[in-house]
Every structure is written in structure tokens, then in C-alpha cells.
C-alpha positions in Angstrom: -45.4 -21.7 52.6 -46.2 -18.3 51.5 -47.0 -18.5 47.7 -45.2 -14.9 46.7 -42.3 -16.6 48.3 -42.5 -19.8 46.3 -43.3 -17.5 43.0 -40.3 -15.7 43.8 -37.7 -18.5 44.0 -39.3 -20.2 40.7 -38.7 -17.1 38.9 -35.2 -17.1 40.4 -34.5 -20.5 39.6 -35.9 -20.4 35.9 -33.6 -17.1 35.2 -30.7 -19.6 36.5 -31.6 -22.1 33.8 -31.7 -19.8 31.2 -28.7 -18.1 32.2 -27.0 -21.7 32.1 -28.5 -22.0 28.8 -27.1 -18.6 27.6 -23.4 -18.8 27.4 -23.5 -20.1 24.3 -25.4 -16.9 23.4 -23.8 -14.3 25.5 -23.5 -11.0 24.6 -20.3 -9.5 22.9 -18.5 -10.4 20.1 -17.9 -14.2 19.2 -15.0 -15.3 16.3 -16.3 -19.1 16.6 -19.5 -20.6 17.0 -17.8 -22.8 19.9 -17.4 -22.1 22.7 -14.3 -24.4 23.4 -11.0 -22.3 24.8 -9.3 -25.0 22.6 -8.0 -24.3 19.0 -9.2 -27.0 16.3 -6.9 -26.5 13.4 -8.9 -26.2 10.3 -12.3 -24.0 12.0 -13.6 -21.7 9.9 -16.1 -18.9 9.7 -19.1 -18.0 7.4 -18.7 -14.6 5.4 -21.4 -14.0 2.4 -22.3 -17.2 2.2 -18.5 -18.3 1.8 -16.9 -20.3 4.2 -13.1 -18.5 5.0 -10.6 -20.9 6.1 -8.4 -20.2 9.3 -5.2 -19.8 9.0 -3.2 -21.4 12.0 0.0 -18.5 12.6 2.9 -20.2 12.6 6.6 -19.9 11.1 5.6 -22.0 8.3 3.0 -19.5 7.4 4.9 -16.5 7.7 8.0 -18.1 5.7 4.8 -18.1 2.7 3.2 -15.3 3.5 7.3 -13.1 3.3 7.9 -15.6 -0.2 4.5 -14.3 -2.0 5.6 -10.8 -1.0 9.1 -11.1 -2.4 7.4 -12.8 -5.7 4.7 -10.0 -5.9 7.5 -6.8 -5.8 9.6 -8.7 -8.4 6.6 -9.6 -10.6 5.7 -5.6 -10.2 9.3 -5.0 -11.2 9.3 -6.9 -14.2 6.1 -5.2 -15.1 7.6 -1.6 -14.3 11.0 -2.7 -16.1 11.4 0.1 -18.5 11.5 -1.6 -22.2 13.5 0.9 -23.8 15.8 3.5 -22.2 16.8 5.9 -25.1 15.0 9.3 -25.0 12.9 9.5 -28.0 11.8 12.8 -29.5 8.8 14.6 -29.1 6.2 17.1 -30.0 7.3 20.8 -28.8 11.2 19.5 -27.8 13.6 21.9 -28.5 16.6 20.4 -31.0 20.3 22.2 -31.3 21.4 21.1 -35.1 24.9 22.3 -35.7 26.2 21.6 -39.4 30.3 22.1 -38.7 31.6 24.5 -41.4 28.3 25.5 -42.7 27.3 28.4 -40.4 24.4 29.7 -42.9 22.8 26.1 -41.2 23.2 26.9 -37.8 21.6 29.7 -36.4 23.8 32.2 -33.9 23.1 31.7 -30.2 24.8 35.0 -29.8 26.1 36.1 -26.7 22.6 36.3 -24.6 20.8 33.5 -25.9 21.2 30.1 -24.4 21.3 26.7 -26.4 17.3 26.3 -25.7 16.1 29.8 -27.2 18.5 29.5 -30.6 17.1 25.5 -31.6 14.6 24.2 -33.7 10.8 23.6 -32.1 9.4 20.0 -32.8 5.9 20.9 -34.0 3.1 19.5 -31.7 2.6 17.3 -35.1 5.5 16.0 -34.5 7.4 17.4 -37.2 10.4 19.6 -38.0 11.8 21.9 -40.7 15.1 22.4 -41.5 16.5 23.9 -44.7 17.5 21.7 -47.6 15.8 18.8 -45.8 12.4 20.6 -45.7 9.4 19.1 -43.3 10.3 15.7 -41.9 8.4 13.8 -39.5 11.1 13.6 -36.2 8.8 12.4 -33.7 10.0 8.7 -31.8 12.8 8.9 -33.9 16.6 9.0 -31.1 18.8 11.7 -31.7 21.3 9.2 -33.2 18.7 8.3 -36.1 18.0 12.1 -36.5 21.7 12.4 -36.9 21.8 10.0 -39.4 18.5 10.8 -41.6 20.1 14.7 -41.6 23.5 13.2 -42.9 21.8 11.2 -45.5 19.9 14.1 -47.0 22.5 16.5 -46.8 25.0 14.8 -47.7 23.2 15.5 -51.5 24.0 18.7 -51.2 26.8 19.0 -49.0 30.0 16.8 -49.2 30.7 14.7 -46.1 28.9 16.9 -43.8 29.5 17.1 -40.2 26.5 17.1 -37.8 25.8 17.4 -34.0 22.5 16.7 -33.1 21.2 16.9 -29.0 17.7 17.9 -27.4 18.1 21.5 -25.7 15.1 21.6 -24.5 13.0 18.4 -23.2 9.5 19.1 -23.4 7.5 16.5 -24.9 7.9 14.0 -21.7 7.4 14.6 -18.5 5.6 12.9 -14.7 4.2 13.9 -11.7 4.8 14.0 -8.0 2.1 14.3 -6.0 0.9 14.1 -2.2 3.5 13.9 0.7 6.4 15.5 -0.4 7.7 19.2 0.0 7.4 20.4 -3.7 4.8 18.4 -5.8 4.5 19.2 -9.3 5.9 17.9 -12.9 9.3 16.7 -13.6 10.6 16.7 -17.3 12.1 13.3 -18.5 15.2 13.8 -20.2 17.8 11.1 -22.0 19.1 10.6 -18.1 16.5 7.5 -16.8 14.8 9.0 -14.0 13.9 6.4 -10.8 11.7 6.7 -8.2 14.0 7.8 -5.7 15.3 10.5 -7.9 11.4 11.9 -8.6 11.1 11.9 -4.9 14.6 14.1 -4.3 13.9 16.3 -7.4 10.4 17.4 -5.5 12.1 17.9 -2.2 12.6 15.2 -0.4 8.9 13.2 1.9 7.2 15.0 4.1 7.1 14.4 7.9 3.6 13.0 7.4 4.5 10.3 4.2 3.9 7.4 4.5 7.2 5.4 2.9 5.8 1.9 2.7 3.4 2.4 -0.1 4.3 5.0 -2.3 1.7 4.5 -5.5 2.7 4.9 -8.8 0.0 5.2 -11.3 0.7 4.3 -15.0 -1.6 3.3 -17.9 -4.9 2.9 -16.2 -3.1 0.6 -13.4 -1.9 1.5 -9.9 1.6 0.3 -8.0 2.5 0.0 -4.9 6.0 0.8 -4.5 7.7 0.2 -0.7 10.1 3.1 0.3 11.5 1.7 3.5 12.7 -1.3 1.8 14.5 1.0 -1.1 15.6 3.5 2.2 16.4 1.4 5.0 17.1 -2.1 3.2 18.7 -1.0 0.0 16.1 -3.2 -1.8 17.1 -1.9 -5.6 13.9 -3.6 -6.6 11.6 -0.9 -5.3 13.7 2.1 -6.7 11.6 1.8 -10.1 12.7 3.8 -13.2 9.8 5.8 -14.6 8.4 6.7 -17.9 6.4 9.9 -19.7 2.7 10.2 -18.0 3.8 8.3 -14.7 2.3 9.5 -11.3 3.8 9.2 -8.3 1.6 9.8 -5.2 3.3 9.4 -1.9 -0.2 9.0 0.6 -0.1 10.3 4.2 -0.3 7.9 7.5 -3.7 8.6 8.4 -4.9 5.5 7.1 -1.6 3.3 8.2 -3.6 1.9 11.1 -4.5 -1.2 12.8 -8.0 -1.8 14.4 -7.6 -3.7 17.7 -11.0 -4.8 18.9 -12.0 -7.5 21.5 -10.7 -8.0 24.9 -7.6 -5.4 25.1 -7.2 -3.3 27.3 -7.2 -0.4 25.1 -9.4 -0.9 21.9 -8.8 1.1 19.0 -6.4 1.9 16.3 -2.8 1.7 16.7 -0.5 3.3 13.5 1.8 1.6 11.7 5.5 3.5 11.7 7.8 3.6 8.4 5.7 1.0 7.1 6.5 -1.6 9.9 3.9 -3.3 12.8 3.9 -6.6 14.2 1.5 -8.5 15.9 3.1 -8.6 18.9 3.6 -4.5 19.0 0.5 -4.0 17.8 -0.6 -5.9 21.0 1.2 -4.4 23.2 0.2 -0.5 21.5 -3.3 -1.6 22.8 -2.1 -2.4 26.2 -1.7 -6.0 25.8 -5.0 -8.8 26.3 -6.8 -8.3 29.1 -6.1 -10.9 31.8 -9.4 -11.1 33.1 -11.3 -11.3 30.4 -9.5 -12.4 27.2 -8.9 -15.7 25.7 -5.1 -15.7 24.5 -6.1 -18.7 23.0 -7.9 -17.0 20.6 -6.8 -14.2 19.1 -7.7 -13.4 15.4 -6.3 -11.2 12.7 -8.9 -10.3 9.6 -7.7 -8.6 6.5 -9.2 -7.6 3.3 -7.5 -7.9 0.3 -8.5 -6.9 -3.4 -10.8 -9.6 -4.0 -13.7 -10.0 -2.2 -12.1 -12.9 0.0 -11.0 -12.0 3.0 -8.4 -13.9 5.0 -8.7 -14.7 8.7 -5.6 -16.1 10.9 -5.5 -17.2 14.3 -2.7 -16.3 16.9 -2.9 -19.0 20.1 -0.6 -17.0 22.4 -1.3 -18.8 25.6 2.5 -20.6 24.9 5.3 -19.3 24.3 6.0 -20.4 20.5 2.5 -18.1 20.0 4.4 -14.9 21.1 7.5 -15.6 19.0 5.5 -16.1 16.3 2.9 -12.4 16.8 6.6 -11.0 16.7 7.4 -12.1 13.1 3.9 -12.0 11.8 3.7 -8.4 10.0 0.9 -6.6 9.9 -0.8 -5.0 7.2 -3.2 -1.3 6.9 -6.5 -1.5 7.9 -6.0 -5.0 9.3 -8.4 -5.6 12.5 -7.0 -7.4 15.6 -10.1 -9.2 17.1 -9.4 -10.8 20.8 -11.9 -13.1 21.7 -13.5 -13.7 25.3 -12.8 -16.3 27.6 -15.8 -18.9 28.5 -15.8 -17.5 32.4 -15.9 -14.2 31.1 -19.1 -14.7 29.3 -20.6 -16.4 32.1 -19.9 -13.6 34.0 -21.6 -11.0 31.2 -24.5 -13.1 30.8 -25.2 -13.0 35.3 -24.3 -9.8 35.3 -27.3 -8.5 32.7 -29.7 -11.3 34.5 -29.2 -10.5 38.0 -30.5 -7.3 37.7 -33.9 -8.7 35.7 -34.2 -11.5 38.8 -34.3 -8.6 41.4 -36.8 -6.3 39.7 -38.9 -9.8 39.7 -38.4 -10.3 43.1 -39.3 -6.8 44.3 -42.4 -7.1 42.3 -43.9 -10.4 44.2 -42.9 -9.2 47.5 -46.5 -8.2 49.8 
């Protein structure tokens, strides 16, 4: 036999060995080290040097998963429960003091000047002068208790006097709206509590591009996330938050609501979550569904990130039909990626497919 011939079909038959020996290494991305179609409940994968559980997706797990969000927006309620609701005053408020029968202790508004122009200025000290009282520190103190320190000190040298204290002008407390909405800017807090939903109307009303479902609100050094489309569409009163003095409220855009879908869809990349709301199902079928071919609907992963450095995996099996009831109730979250793992045939197929090519540059090389 002709020894180019024989060199040619050993090098055939070792590239058919080693392609039998490479499907557990073929090339493409892998979720398990196994290459079983099968799902073993408890697998897990290696992530720092961590091993990350797998969560099987199930109703069991999304009955948890809706419970810890209900527990987290009234734990961030508490938090965000205003402690005390009376306006306090302020450094550079405006006060109207009216003394009734005693005119020489109220000045004039006259006929042009309004309530706000004719008061008394609250120093940026925090204090206030007002005539047989002198300098008094006013600052925290309610209009009530103003009323009353006034009536005790006058009252030495006027008999049963009759006051009216209010704020004319509120100055000293104010928040801000910022991002998606039509008019952002600062809104003054007066003795009317202001919520969430009312700082949104006050600037205009959201923008086409705001995203509802996590509207941040900023206060003291830590940041809120408040969910819009609950308050809006649910009437959840938990989300419509009142506010307090040095409170921002940003209201992002969508460009980073997204999903990543990745894997064996038929159309990989990012699908965008609307009004706050994506399920796994849609976010499927937005990425033209698994490919038939190729995919493993046996396998199909979901990885998020959350503010530790843990992230969590879960695992979809949607070859039945309880997996495709469940991808409808399991919600999905920004920035969450959608991994679709491939079938074993299908890396078989990848791994001939990039050796077939190698074998017949071989055999064209030991032909005469």
C-alpha cells in the first residue's frame, strides 16, 4: 500500500480521536463543567475562588424572591418615614408677626407690598429681632412655640396680647429634582409635607425617556431606590415617600434598563426593560426565542450582580412545560445577563466543523 496513503488516513484517524476527545472542550461558552443535558439540582459554578450556588427557578423561589422585595420597600419606608412633620424655622425664612391692636408692632404691607416683602428676615444665624423682645434665637423652634415665646415676653409689657405668627416666606428648606423630568431644579419645603409624587408633578411631570421603576432618592450620604410604577400603576402608597430639606431626587433615563441575552438565541444582545417590567419569558422571546438547533432549553441561566460582591446564578429548565410558566413569573432585573447554553450535538458539531478543515489541509499536503 502506498505509504502517503497510509500517512494520510492515520492523520485522519488521529484528528477523529481527538475530536472525540474534544467535546468536553469545545469551543463556545460553557455554564457547567458537564456536559450532561440533565439538570442536577444543587450544581454550582466557581467565581473568584467562591463557589455560587444555583438556584433551581421554580414557584417556590419566586414566591421568596417577590417576599424579600416586599420586605426590602417597607424596610426602605420605615427608614424614609419622616420623624417629624411640623415645619420648623429656618435661617433667611421670612416671618409675618401681627400684634392685634398694636399697629406700632406690625409693620404696614401697604397696598403694593405682599405678605413676604413687609415680614421679618430670620438671620442666616438663625436669629430674629423684634422690638421689646430684642434678638432671640428662632431657629428649629414651630410657629406655635414662636407664638407662644412672643406672648410670654410681651405679655410684660402688653396686657393679654394677641399674636398671629405664620412663615411668608419659606426659604431655609428646600430639595432637588433632577434628571428625567421636564423642569428640574429646587423645590421649597413648606409646612405642607411634600411626597415624591408631588416633587415629580411640581417639576413637570417624567419625561418620555424616565425610567419609573427606579427613581433614586439621595439623602444623608445614602441612596434609595424608589419604584414609580408600583406608586403609578399599582397604587402602592409605600413608594410615594414624603421628603425632607437636602433630599435629591434623580429620576435616571432607560438606557441602562437592559437585559443581556447571550448564548444560543437567535438574536443575542440587549433587550430593554419597559415601565420597569421584563420577564424571563419576554425577555426570551425579545431575543427571538432559543435556537432550536443549537440550544439546550435544558439549560438556560440567569446571572445577576447585586451590591455585594456575590453574584447570584439561577437556572431555567424550559424543555417542560412547568419551566415556561415559571420564565413567565420570574422578573427580571437591569443589567441581568441571559446565558443559553449549547446542546451536546451542537458542540460536536462546532468541534468537526473547525477539524475538518485542519484534516484536509493534512491530506493535501501528503498527496504525491
Amino acid at each position: 500500500m502506498n505509504t502517503k496513503a497510509i500517512t494520510t488516513r492515520a492523520v485522519i484517524a488521529a484528528l477523529s480521536v481527538l475530536a472525540l476527545q474534544a467535546c468536553s472542550m469545545a469551543p463556545g461558552m460553557k455554564m457547567e463543567n458537564s456536559d450532561s443535558d440533565d439538570w442536577f439540582p444543587g450544581e454550582a459554578v466557581s467565581y473568584k475562588g467562591r463557589v455560587i450556588e444555583i438556584a433551581d427557578i421554580s414557584m417556590g423561589l419566586i414566591g421568596k424572591l417577590e417576599q424579600q422585595r416586599k420586605a426590602d420597600a417597607e424596610a426602605m419606608a420605615e427608614r424614609l418615614a419622616p420623624k417629624d412633620e411640623v415645619y420648623r424655622i429656618g435661617p433667611t425664612d421670612i416671618l409675618q408677626i401681627v400684634v392685634w391692636d398694636h399697629p406700632e408692632l406690625t409693620i404696614p404691607a401697604g397696598e403694593f407690598r405682599d405678605a413676604e416683602a413687609s415680614g421679618q428676615l430670620v438671620s442666616e444665624d438663625g436669629t430674629l429681632f423684634y422690638p421689646f423682645v430684642g434678638v432671640m434665637q428662632v431657629a428649629g423652634m414651630t410657629v406655635a412655640e414662636l407664638r407662644d415665646v412672643l406672648t410670654a415676653r410681651l405679655s410684660q409689657y402688653i396686657k393679654n396680647p394677641q399674636l398671629d405668627v405664620r412663615v411668608a416666606g419659606f426659604r431655609s428648606q428646600k430639595l432637588y429634582v433632577v434628571g428625567e423630568v421636564k423642569t428640574p431644579g429646587i423645590l421649597p419645603l413648606t409646612d405642607q409635607p411634600m411626597t415624591i409624587a408631588d416633587a415629580v408633578n411640581l417639576a413637570g411631570g417624567l419625561a418620555p425617556n424616565a425610567h419609573k421603576g427606579g427613581v433614586n432618592v439621595s439623602r444623608k450620604g445614602q441612596v434609595y431606590e424608589v419604584d414609580l410604577t408600583a406608586l403609578y400603576d399599582l397604587a402602592d402608597a409605600s413608594q410615594n415617600l414624603t421628603l425632607q430639606h437636602g433630599d435629591i431626587v434623580n429620576v435616571p433615563d432607560r438606557s441602562q434598563q437592559k437585559v443581556y441575552m447571550m448564548g444560543e438565541v437567535d438574536e443575542p444582545g440587549s433587550v430593554e426593560i419597559i415601565n420597569g417590567k421584563l420577564n424571563l419569558a419576554a425577555a426570551l422571546g425579545e431575543a427571538g426565542g432559543v435556537n432550536q438547533t443549537t440550544a439546550n432549553a435544558g439549560r438556560i441561566y440567569v446571572v445577576r450582580h447585586s451590591d455585594s460582591d456575590n453574584p447570584q446564578v439561577f437556572h431555567l429548565n424550559a424543555r417542560y412545560a412547568y419551566g415556561l410558566l415559571v420564565a413567565e413569573r420570574f422578573q427580571m432585573q437591569p443589567q441581568d445577563v441571559v446565558f443559553v447554553d449549547t446542546a451536546g450535538v451542537s458542540k460536536w458539531n462546532r468541534v468537526i466543523s473547525q477539524l475538518l478543515p485542519s484534516a484536509q489541509i493534512i491530506s493535501y499536503g501528503v498527496r504525491p
